[in-house]
KEMI-611479 format. One record per residue (C-alpha): x, y, z. Coordinates in steps of 0.001 Angstrom, whole numbers, plus 500000, padded with zeros to 6 digits. Example, Ala and Ser with C-alpha at 12.3 -4.5 7.8 and 13.67 -1.06 7.14 Angstrom:
BEGIN
512300495500507800513670498940507140
***
This chain:
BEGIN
223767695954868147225831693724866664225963689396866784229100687188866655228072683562865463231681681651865149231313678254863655235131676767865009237243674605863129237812671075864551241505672106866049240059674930867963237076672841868849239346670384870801241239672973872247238106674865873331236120671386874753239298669358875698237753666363873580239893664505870461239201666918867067237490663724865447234518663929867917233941668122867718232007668468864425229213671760865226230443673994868643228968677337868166229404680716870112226691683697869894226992686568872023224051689040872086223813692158873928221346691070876517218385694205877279218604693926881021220085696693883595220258696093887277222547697708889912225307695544891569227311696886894248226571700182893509227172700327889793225150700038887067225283696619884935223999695406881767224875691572880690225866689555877687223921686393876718226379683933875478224498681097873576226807677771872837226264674944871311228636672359872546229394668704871728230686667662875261230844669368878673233480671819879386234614674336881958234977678138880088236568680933881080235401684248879665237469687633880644236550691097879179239132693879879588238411696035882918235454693538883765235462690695886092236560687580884801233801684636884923233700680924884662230956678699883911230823674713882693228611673748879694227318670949879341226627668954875825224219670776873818222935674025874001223673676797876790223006679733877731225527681778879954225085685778881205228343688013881230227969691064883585229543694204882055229315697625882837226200699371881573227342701869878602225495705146877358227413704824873969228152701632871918231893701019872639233457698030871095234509694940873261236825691883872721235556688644874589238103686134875562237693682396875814239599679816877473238680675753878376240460673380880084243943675569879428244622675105875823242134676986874398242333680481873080240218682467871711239395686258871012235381687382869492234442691036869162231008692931870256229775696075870145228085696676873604225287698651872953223053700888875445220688698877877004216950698945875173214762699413877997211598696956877666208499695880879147206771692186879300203326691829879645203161688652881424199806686898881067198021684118882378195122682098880925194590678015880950194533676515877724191358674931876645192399672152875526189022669685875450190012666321876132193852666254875997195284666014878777191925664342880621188585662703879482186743665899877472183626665139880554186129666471883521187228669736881163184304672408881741184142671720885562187757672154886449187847675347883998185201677336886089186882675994889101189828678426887932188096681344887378186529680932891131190440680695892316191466683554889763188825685311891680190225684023895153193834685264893774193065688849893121191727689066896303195005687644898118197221689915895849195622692944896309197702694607898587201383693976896239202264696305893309199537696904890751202359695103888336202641692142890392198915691586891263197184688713890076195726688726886401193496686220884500192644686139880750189774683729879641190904681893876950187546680269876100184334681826876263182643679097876438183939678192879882183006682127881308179846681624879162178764678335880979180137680099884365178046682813884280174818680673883920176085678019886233176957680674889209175708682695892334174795686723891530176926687390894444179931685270892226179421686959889079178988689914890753182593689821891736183710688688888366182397691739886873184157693701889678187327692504888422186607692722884928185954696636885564189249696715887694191139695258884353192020692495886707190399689758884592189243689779881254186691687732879200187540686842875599185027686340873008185815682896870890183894679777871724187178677730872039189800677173869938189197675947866246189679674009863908189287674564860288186351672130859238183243674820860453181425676399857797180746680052857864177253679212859261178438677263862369180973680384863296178476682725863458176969680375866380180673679885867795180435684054868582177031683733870144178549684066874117179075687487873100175621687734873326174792686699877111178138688558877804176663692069876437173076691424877880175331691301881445176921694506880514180553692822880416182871694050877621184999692350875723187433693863873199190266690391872301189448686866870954192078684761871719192878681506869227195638679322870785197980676216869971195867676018866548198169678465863915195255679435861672191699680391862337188698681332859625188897684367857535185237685429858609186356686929861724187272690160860968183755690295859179181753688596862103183047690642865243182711693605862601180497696686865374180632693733868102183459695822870173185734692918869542189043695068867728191393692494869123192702689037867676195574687164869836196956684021867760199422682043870380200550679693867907202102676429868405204559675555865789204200671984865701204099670059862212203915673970860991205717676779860124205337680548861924204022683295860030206561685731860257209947685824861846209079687001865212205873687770866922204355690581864399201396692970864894199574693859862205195995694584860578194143691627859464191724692316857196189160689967855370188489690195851534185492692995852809188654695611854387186810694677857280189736693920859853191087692894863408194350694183865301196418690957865465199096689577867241200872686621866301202052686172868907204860683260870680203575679998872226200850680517874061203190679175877132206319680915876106206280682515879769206352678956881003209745678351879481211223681123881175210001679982884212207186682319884922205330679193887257208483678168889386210499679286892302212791681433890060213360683264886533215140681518884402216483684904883442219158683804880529216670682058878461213709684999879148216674687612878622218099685789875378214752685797873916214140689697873957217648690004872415216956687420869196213757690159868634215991692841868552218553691380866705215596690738864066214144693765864301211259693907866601209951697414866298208174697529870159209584698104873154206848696076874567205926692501874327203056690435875594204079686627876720201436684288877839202013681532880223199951679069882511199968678670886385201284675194885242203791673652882909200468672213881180197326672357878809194095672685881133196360674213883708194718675938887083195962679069888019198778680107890431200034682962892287203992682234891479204425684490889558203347687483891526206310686898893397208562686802890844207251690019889287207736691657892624211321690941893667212344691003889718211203694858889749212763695815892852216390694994891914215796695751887579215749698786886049214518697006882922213239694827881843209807695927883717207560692700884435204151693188884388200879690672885252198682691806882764195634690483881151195581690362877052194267693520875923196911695555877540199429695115874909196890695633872284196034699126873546199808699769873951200333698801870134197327700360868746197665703768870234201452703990869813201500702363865846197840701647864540198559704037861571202082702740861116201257699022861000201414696413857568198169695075856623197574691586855330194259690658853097195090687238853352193381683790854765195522682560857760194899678939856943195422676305859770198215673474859668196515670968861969193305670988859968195166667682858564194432665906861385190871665750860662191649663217858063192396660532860773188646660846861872187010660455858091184021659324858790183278661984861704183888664690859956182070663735856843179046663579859436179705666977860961179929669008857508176885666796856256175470668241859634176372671490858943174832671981855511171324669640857130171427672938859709171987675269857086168755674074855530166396673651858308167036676695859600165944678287856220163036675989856520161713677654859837162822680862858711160145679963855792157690679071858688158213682580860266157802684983857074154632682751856490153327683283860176153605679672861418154430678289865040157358677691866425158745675511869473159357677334872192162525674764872454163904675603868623166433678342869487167770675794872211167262672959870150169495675044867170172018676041870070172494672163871057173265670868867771175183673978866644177823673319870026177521669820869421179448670529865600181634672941867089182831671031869470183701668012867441185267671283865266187160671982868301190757671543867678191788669080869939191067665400868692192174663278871853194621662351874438198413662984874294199083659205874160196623658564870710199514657603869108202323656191871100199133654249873101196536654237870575194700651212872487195157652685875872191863653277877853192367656857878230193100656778874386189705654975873348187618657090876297188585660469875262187966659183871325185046657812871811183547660991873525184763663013871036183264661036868075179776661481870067180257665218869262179661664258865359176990661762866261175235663710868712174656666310866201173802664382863516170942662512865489169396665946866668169384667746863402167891664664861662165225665542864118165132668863863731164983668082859621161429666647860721160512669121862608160845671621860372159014670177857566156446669429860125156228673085860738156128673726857326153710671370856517150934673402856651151180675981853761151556672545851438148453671730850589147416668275849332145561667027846024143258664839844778146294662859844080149630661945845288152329665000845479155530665423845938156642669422847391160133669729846603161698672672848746164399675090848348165353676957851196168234678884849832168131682345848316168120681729844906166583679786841931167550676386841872167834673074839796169583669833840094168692666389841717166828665607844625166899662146846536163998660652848811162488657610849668158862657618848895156460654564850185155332652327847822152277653434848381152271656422846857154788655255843968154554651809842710158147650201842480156136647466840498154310649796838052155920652547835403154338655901836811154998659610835935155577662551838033154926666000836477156184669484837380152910671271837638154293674879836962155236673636833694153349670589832504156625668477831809157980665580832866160572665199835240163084662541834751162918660066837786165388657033838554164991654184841574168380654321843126167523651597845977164101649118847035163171648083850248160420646341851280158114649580851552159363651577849375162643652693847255164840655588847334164470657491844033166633660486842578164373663305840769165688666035838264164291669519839488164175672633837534163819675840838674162685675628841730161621679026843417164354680896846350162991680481849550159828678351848616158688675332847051157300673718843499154834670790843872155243667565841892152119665513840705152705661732840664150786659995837921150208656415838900151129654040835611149522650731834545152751649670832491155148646925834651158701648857835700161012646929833583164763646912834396166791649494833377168696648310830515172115647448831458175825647394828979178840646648829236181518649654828156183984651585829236182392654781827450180200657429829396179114659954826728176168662398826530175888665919825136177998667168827620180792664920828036182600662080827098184379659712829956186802656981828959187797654514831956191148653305831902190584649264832241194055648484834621193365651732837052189130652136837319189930655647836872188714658260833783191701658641831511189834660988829365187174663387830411186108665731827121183997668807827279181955668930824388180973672349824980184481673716826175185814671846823124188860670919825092190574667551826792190214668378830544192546665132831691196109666266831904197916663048830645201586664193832031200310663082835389201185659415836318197824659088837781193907659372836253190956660914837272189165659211840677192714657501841044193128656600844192196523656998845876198254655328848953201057656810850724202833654788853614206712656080854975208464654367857545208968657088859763205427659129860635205435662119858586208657661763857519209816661669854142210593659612851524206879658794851239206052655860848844202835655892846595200143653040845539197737652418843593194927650003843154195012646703842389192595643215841077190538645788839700187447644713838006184592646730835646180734645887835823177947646629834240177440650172833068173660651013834146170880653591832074168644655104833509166832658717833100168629660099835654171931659539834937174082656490833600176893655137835297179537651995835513180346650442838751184256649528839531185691647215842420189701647148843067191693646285846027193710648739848186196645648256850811194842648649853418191765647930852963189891644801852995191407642280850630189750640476847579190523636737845841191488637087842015188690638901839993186689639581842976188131642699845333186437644024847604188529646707849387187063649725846949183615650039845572183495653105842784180822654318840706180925656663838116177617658704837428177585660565833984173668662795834438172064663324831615170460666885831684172847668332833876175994669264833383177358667135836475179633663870837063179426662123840250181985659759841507180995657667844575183501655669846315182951652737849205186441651757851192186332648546853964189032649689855531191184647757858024193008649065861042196459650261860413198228652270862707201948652210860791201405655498858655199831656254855748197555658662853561194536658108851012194058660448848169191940660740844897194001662223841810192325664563840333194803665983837518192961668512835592194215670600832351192786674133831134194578676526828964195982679652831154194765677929834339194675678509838848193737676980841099191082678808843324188992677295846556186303678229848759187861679142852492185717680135855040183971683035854340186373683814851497187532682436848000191302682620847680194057681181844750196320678454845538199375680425846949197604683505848554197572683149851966198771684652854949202721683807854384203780680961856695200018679474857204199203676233855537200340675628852457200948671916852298197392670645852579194499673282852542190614672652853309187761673713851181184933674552852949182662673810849600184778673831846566188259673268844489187948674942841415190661675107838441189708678600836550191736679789833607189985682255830582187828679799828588186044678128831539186436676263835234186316672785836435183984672492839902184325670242842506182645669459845429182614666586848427180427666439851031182561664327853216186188665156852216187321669227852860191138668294852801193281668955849141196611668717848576197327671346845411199682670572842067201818667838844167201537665536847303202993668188849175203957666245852569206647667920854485207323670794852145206033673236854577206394676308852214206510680026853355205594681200849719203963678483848064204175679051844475201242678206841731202167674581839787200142672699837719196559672638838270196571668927840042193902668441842632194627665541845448191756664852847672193312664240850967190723661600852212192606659930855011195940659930857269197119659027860479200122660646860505200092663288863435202576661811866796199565662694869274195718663575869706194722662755866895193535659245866128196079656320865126193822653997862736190782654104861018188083651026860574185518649937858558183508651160856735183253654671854696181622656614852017182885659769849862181757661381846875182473664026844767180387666144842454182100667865839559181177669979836485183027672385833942182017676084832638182775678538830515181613680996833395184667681688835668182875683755838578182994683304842048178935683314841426178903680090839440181334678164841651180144679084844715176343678547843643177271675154842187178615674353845246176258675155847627173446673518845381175644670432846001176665670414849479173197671756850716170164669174849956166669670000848696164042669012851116161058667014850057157654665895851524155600663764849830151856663113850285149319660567849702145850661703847591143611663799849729141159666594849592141910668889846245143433671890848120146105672675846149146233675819844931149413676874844195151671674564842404155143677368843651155413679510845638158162682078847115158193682826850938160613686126850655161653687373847379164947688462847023165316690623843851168577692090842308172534691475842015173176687698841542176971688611843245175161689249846496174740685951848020172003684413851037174959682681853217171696681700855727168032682528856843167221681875860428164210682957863030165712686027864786164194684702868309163692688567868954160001689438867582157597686443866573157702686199862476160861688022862211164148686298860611168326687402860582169543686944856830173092686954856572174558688095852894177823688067851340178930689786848129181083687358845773182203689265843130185028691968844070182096694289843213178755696306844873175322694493844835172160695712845620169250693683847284165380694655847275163385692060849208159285691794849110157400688825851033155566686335848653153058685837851392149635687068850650149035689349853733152489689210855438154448692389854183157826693478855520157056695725858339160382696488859023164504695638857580167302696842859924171544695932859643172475694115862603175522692541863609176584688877864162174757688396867449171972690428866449172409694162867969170607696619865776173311699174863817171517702345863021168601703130861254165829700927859398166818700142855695164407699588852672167041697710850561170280695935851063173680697454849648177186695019849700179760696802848867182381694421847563183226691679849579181282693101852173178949690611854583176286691769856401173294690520858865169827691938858515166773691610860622163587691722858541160048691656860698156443690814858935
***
């Protein structure tokens, strides 16, 4: 086949349009062979699709020797216009004419091709989209309502063509989930009638997602593929939609779950596609373990061609199967999704049987055909499975972004995240050491876990956010939202009790005040803890001591905050055990607690490091590692360490973007104390609340320099004021190393800046724990809690790069923006905390980053105790020892909920190379009875297994029962 794109000259323009040559500037003609054959009084026809751009209306005339001449009017802008010709069986070589309004002229040549003859898999799903287009509360109900009318419509259509009979795909699996427990037997009885019939078909992804989960939380998102298996009902596709990236653990997860199948209906929005035109291909995750994907069109493409309406629009369905062949589309099939509706949350609707019908009756091709989504899939993979490219790339989402115009409700959710992490090692602890459980904690786990995910869930808010940000339907569908995050957060601070309280029992108390500092992870661990411990037990007034009684020494101790009761105090912990606990004797002093000694410098220095603070900025202009031997500041950049950055443009998201810095700023005291030292600086912000002269008060910063770890904290405070004109907040962080990458923490994966899936995000990225810059002497670390957005070597706005290439190793925190046109939020108030946690190595493994970071991001619990009976025996203790390859990596510890004192482990090599696992219980009198592989919703894979063995990459669940 071959295309004809004639940009005209402005002469031939006017003579073409019949307007003055000044006013035609860009009138284009395309003709495409157009893949459709039909019979018209008797003969056989095939068409040309004629696509013009046009800069006023115009009548046309278009004659093709020994074919019917045909006129059409355009109007200004684009058209599209079919030219019946007869059908060929060899190309043959055409001239088109063109004629308007008399005076123009015009002769463009096409080879006419034989007709391709293709099929369309036409399928229909709703789009979950929670809270968009109505308050998130209404969502679930009307969703089941359609699958009782997709139910109702197979019935009514079972008598037309098997190709024109109702279909349903279930996008979200947590609306079939919540319909199967919320319905009749005699309902889902028919459901799984139709399922079996290939009528309608359940998918197996929670909802749609964005990119802020953590690899813990999307192991829960899969769990409806549980209920779904115990009910016998099959499901093969997972279907991600509107969002254009989703989290590199899938292929891993649905690994033996008889999910093969991964459906990406992208909406290209603030993004660019990967790929030209809708590609299948293998998707594999850094294990080789992989998924049969589709990226597919928009997940309504069907809708544009009319597939709800009284009639095809046939020249725009017919003009899009010719633009894939003219790029190559190697299928003669294509699947198309649509709604019943032209709209998100859309019911279903029988139109489109109709329009199947009478289309196949009177076309010899293309064939329409109702299908549901893992039609095509089977098509594809038994036709080209061997045949088909294969990507080991992270398919990183564009509208994670957005997530910075909710700061503070995301910072909640990932603290959240990493709290659940933690207790749920906690009661795993309980179960190897044969304690009660709550009949309610596997619920109670469930609640919080759909809780995150929902506020995860990619849609933010209503389509009027932003043009209406102070609309009610705007602040309702927030506001419910937000409770997502908050929601969460109160039940897993609850659930934080509760599993101490659980745990409580196998700490035993002495004849003096303790303090059990627990580490729930799977490996050895030091750093600093923080708790709040009555005065009671520790004097604020008085000097005392606490001791580390596995080793006799002191450990360094510093009061962070007093309250009436009591004080919040920071402890530096060594070594404390995997999957158990140390015990901390507090020593009660005589001496008064004098002040810690307070200077005034601009100089943080200690054996690791040495800080300099640059006096006009509040920001480190020189950070030297003493043990790297080498400047790790990069002093081309305009902006310092901890800078912070405002962007504002006039236009939202829309270049040229202008850039700010801080202003009034002002340097306190620097303050000593065992812990760590630091200096406190205040500066105002656009922005942010406003200071007088040599008092701001829009940013609070402190700098924290520890002093036996190799670790520098930066803590910020912003007031900030509602804006909703658009801008961005980041934190420079320009770092040099000799030979240098940058490399981050995805989810589930660790990839360098530039190596992802071509066409996903490249602009902004999010780190699900850490940034790191990694060259051949050493890496730089860091961490936030609260912030997962980065910007990498530039502030990247609008570059929207298909092949982002590697530049200087310049880290921008992306803390806030408002600068999406709808659902997400408009402004941002009050007040907010971030932090980041950094430190430097001459180890440049994915071990030591990723260990760093998940030290940082997931907190030690404590429980402290008042002098009691002397029943402490052991001073540490480890629950479940895990022996062998440090590469192979305790993601999470859970109860298993199948057998009483059994618990799922879930393990993930880091290296790029094998690891082997032993594991023996450090319970006196609780030995593993038996270890099996499972997979991600706990079916048992084969055989019982006496060690564990990761081949690289490779993540794996394992039930162990004692």
């Amino acid at each position: 086949m071959r295309k004809l794109c004639l940009m005209l000259s402005a002469s031939l323009l006017a003579a073409m349009l019949s307007v003055n040559a000044q006013t035609a500037k860009s009138t284009s003609l395309i003709f495409r062979n157009a893949p459709v054959l039909f019979k018209e009084q008797g003969k056989r026809v095939q068409q040309i699709v004629a696509e013009i751009k046009a800069d006023q209306p115009a009548e046309l005339v278009f004659s093709i020797p020994g074919e019917k001449i045909q006129k059409d009017s355009v109007k200004k802008g684009d058209n599209l216009i079919l030219l019946n010709v007869s059908a060929v069986s060899s190309p043959r070589k055409i001239n088109i004419s063109v004629k308007g309004d008399n005076s123009f002229a015009g002769k463009f040549p096409l080879t006419l091709t034989p007709v391709k003859r293709w099929e369309i898999d036409l399928v229909q799903h709703a789009h979950t989209d929670i809270g968009y287009t109505r308050p998130q509360s209404e969502i679930l109900a009307e969703h089941m309502r359609y699958i009782d009318f997709a139910l109702d419509y197979c019935d009514q259509t079972d008598a037309l063509p098997d190709e024109a009979r109702f279909r349903w795909t279930c996008e979200s699996a947590w609306v079939t989930r919540e319909y199967l427990r919320s319905r009749p037997s005699s309902q889902i009885e028919r459901l799984k009638k139709r399922i079996a019939e290939g009528r309608i078909e359940l998918t197996g992804m929670y909802c749609n997602m964005a990119e802020i989960s953590d690899e813990n939380v999307m192991t829960d998102f899969l769990q409806p593929l549980k209920e779904f298996n115990k009910l016998g009902i099959p499901v093969q596709t997972v279907m991600q939609d509107d969002v254009n990236g989703i989290a590199w653990c899938m292929p891993d997860y649905l690994k033996n779950t008889g999910v093969k199948y991964l459906d990406m209906g992208i909406n290209k929005t603030r993004s660019i596609l990967p790929f030209e035109i809708p590609t299948c291909f293998w998707w594999e995750a850094p294990s080789g373990a992989r998924l049969l994907a589709f990226r597919a069109d928009h997940y309504m493409t069907g809708n544009f061609f009319g597939m709800e309406s009284k009639a095809i629009k046939v020249p725009k369905m017919l003009n899009h199967l010719a633009k894939l062949d003219e790029n190559h589309y190697p299928f003669d099939r294509i699947s198309i999704q649509f709604s019943g509706y032209f709209t998100d949350n859309s019911p279903p609707s029988t139109a489109a049987c109709e329009l199947v019908k009478n289309w196949n009756a009177t076309h010899e091709t293309p064939k329409l055909r109702l299908s549901v989504i893992n039609e095509f899939f089977h098509y594809v993979e038994n036709k080209y499975a061997s045949t088909l490219p294969v990507y080991r790339n992270a398919w990183l989402d564009w509208w994670t972004d957005g997530y910075g115009s909710t700061s503070r409700e995301t910072a909640e959710v990932r603290k959240t995240q990493n709290m659940m992490q933690v207790d749920e090692g906690l009661f795993a602890m309980v179960a190897i050491a044969g304690g009660e459980q709550s009949p309610a904690l596997e619920s109670n786990i469930d609640h919080i876990s759909e809780n995150a995910i929902f506020f995860d869930e990619h849609t933010c808010g209503a389509d009027e956010s932003i043009s209406h940000p102070y609309a009610e339907n705007s602040t309702r569908q927030w506001l419910q939202k937000g409770a997502y995050a908050w929601e969460a957060l109160k039940k897993v601070t609850l659930l934080h009790e509760e599993a101490l309280a659980r745990f409580q029992q196998f700490l035993k108390k002495g004849d003096f005040p303790v303090i059990y500092v627990i580490n729930s992870m799977g490996w050895n661990r030091s750093g600093d803890v923080n708790l709040f411990v009555d005065s009671e037990i520790l004097p604020m007034a008085k000097k005392s001591k606490i001791i580390d009684l596995s080793t006799g020494q002191e450990v360094p101790a510093q009061m962070v905050y007093r309250r009436a009761e009591g004080a919040y105090w920071v402890l530096e912990v060594k070594d404390i055990p995997a999957m158990g606990y140390k015990a901390l004797k507090i020593v009660p002093g005589d001496e008064v607690m004098k002040a810690e000694p307070v200077t005034n410098s601009e100089v943080l220095e200690n054996n690791f490091y040495k800080i300099v603070i640059d006096k006009s900025t509040g920001a480190v202009s020189s950070l030297y590692d003493k043990e790297l031997n080498q400047e790790l500041a990069d002093n081309q950049n305009p902006y310092h360490i901890g800078q912070l950055v405002k962007e504002t443009s006039k236009e939202r998201d829309t270049a040229p973007f202008i850039h700010t810095t801080v202003s009034n700023v002002k340097i306190g005291n620097n303050v000593n104390g065992q812990v760590w030292e630091s200096i406190k600086i205040s500066s105002d912000l656009q922005g942010f609340e406003k200071g007088g002269d040599d008092a701001p008060k829009g940013i609070d910063l402190e700098i924290r320099l520890y002093k036996n770890l190799k670790k520098i904290e930066l803590k910020y405070t912003g007031r900030k004021l509602i804006v909703t004109d658009p801008e961005a907040l980041y934190v420079a962080f320009p770092f040099s190393l000799p030979e240098s990458k940058i490399v981050f923490e995805t989810i589930g994966g660790i990839l360098t800046q530039g190596q992802q899936l071509p066409g996903s995000s490249s602009d902004w990225n999010a780190a699900q724990n850490f940034v790191s810059v990694r060259g051949k002497k050493g890496q730089i670390v860091v961490v936030s809690n609260e912030v997962p957005l980065w910007q990498f070597s530039d502030f990247n706005m609008n570059k929207y790069e298909r092949y982002p290439k590697p530049g200087k190793t310049w880290l921008y925190s992306y803390v806030m923006n408002n600068y999406w046109f709808t659902n997400f939020r408009a402004f941002q108030e009050g007040g907010f905390s971030w932090s980041y946690q950094i430190t430097s190595s001459a180890d440049t493994t994915n071990t030591f980053a990723t260990k760093y970071a998940w030290n940082e991001r997931n907190p030690f619990p404590t429980r402290t105790f008042p002098a009691g009976a002397n029943d402490l025996k052991l001073p540490s203790m480890e629950t479940l020892k895990i022996l062998g390859s440090a590469n192979g990596m305790l993601v999470n510890s859970r109860p298993s909920f199948k057998n009483p004192g059994s618990v799922l482990l879930h393990f993930r090599e880091l290296e790029g190379k094998s690891a082997e696992l032993t594991l023996e219980s450090g319970v006196a009198g609780r030995s593993i009875k038996r270890m099996v592989e499972v997979n991600v919703i706990g079916k048992e894979l084969g055989n019982p297994v006496e060690r564990i063995i990761l081949k690289p990459f490779e993540v794996k669940f394992v039930e162990v029962q004692f």
